[in-house]
C-alpha positions as CSV (number, residue, x, y, z in Angstrom):
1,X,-40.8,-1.1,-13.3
2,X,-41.0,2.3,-11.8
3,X,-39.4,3.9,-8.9
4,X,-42.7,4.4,-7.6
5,X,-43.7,1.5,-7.2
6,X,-44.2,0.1,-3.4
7,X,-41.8,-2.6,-1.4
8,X,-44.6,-3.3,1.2
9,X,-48.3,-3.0,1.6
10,X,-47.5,-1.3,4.7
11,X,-46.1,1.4,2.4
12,X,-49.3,2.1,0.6
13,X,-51.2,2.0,3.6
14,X,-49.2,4.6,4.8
15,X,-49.2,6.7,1.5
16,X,-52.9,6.6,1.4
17,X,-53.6,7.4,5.2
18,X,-51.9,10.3,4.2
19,X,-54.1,11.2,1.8
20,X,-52.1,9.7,-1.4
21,X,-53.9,8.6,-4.5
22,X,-52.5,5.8,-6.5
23,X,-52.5,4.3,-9.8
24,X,-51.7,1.1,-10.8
25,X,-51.6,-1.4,-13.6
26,X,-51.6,-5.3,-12.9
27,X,-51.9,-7.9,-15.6
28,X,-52.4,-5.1,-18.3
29,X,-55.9,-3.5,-16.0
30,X,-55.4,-0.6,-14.6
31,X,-56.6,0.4,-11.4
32,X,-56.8,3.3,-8.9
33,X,-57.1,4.3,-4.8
34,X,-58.8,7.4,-4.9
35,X,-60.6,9.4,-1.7
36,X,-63.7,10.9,-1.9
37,X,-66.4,12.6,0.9
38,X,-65.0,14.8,4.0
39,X,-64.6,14.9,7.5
40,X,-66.0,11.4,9.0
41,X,-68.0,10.6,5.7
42,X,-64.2,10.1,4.4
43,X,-64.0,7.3,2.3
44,X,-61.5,5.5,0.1
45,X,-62.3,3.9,-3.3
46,X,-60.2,0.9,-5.2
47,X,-61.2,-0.2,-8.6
48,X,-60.5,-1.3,-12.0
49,X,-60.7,2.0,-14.7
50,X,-64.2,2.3,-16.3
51,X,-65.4,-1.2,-13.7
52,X,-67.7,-0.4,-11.4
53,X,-68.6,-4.1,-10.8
54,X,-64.8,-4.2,-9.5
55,X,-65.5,-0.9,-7.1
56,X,-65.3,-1.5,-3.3
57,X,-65.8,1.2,-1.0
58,X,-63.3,1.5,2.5
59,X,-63.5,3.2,6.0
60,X,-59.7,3.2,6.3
61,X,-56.4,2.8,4.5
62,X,-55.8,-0.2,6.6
63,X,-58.9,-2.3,4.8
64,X,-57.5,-1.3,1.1
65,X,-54.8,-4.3,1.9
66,X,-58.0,-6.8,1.2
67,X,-58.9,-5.4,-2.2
68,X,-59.1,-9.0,-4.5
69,X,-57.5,-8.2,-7.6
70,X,-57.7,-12.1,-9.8
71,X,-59.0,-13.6,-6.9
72,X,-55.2,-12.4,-5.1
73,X,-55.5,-10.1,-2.1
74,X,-53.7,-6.7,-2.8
75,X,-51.1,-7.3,-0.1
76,X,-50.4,-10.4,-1.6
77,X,-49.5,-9.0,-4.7
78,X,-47.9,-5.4,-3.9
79,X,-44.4,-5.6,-5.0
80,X,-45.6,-6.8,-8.4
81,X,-47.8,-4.1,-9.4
82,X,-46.9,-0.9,-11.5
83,X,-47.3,2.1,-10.3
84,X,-48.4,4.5,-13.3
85,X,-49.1,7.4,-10.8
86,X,-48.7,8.4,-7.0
87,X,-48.9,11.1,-5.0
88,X,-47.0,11.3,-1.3
């Protein structure tokens, strides 16, 4: 595992308010948090590489915790993904 990787979901949450962009691989798929727009169209983005079926668009960090990932929540499953990339 890799130093990156996050003890908490709070931690992510945090990262990501910040502005942080993650990647992450869980049961072999990688994944990625990634913003996109500006000002109060600001937007954050979770999905599965090259799935847009598994896409979900957010208003805040906060919401990102809900992302289902194999029918598990993301903050249920935090401390067991890899982080491949992070910034923050």
């Amino acid at each position: 595992m890799s130093n990156d990787n996050f003890k908490s979901i709070e931690e992510l949450i945090d990262n990501v308010r910040r502005g942080g962009e993650v990647e992450f691989v869980y049961n072999n798929k990688q994944y990625s948090i990634t913003h996109f727009g500006e000002g109060q169209e600001k937007q954050i983005q979770v999905m599965e590489f090259y799935n847009y079926d598994s896409l979900v668009i957010y208003k805040s960090a906060n919401e990102i915790s809900e992302y289902i990932i194999e029918s598990e929540k993301l903050k249920d499953i935090i401390t067991k993904i890899e982080v491949t990339f992070r910034c923050f």
